[in-house]
C-alpha positions as CSV (number, residue, x, y, z in Angstrom):
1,X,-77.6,-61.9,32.8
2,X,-79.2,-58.3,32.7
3,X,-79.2,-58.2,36.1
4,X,-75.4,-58.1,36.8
5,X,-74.5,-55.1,34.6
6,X,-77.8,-53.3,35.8
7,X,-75.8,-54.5,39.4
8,X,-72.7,-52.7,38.2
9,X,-74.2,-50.1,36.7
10,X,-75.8,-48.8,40.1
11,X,-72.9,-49.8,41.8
12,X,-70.9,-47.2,39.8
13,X,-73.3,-44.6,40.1
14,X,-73.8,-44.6,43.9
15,X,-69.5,-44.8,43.7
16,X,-69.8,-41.4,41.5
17,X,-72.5,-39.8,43.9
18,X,-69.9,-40.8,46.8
19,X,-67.0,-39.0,45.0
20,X,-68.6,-36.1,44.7
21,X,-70.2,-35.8,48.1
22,X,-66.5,-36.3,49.1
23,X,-65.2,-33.9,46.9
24,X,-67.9,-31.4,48.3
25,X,-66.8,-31.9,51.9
26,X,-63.1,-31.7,51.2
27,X,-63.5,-28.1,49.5
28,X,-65.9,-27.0,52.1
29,X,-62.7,-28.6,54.9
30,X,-60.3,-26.7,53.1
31,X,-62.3,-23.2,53.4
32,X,-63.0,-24.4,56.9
33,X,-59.2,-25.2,57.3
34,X,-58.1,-21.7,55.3
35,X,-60.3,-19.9,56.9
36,X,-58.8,-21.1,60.9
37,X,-55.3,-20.6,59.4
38,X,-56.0,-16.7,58.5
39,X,-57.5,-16.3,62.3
40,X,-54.5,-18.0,63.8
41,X,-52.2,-15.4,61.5
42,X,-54.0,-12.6,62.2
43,X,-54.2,-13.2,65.5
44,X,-50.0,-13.3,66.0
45,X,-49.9,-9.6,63.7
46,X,-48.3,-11.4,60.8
47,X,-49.3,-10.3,57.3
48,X,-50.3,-11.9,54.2
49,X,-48.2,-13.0,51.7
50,X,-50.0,-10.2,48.6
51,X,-49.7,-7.8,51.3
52,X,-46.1,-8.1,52.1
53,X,-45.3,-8.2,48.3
54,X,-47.0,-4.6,48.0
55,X,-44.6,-3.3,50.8
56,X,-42.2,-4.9,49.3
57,X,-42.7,-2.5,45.9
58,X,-43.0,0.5,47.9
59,X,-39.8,0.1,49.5
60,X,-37.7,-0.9,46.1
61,X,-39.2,2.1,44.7
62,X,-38.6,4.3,47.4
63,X,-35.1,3.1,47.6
64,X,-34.5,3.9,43.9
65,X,-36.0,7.3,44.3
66,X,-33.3,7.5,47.4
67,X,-30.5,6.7,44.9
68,X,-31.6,9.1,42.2
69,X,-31.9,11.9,44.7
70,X,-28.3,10.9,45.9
71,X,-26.8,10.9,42.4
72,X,-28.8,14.7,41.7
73,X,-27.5,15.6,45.3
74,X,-24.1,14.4,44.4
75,X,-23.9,16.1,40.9
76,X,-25.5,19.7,42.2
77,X,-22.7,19.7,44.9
78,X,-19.6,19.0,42.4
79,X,-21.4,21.5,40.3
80,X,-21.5,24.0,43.3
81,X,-17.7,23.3,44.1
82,X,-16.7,23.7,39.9
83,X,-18.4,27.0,40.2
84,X,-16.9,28.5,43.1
85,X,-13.5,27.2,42.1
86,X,-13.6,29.3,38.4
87,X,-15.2,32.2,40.1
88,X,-12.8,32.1,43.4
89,X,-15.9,33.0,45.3
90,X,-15.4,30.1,47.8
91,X,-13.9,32.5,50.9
92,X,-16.8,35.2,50.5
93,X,-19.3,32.8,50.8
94,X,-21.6,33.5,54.0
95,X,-24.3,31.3,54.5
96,X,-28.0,32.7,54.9
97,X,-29.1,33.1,58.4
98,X,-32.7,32.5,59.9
99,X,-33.4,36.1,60.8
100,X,-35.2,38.6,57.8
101,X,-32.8,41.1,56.7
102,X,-33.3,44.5,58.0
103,X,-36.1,47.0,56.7
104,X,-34.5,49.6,54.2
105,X,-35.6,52.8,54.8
106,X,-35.2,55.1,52.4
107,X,-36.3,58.3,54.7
C-alpha cells in the first residue's frame, strides 16, 4: 500500500516540474513573439502606443496655449479699438514702416 501514494506522489511531482518547464517556454514565446511584433511595427514606421500618448499631450497642451493666446489676442484688440474710439485717434493712425527713421541733425 506504500507504494501507490509514493506512485502518486512522484507522479505529481514530475506533473509540477512539467508545468513549470511549460510555463518557462510560454514566457520565453511571448518575448520571442513581442519581440517579432515590435520589428514588424517598426519596420511599417508605426509608433508605439506610450509614444503616441506623449504626442498626444503635447498637442492638447499646445492647443490650449493656442486658445489662451487667441482669447489675450482677442481681448488686446477690443482693448486697442475701446482706446482709439475715446481718444478719436483712429484716422491719425499710421502704421510703422520697415525703414529707420531719419538721423536728426542738430547742426
Amino acid at each position: 500500500m506504500t507504494d501507490r501514494p509514493r506512485f502518486f506522489d512522484d507522479l505529481a511531482g514530475v506533473a509540477g516540474g512539467a508545468f513549470s518547464a511549460l510555463a518557462g517556454v510560454r514566457e520565453e514565446i511571448g518575448a520571442i513573439v513581442r519581440a517579432r511584433v515590435d520589428e514588424a511595427l517598426s519596420s511599417l514606421n508605426l509608433v508605439r502606443r506610450d509614444e503616441f500618448e506623449v504626442v498626444r499631450e503635447l498637442a492638447s497642451r499646445a492647443r490650449m496655449a493656442q486658445e489662451d493666446a487667441e482669447a489675450r489676442l482677442s481681448a488686446l484688440e477690443s482693448r486697442i479699438a475701446t482706446l482709439e474710439a475715446d481718444s478719436g485717434r483712429s484716422q491719425d493712425y499710421v502704421p510703422p514702416t520697415d525703414q529707420p527713421p531719419a538721423p536728426f541733425n542738430s547742426f
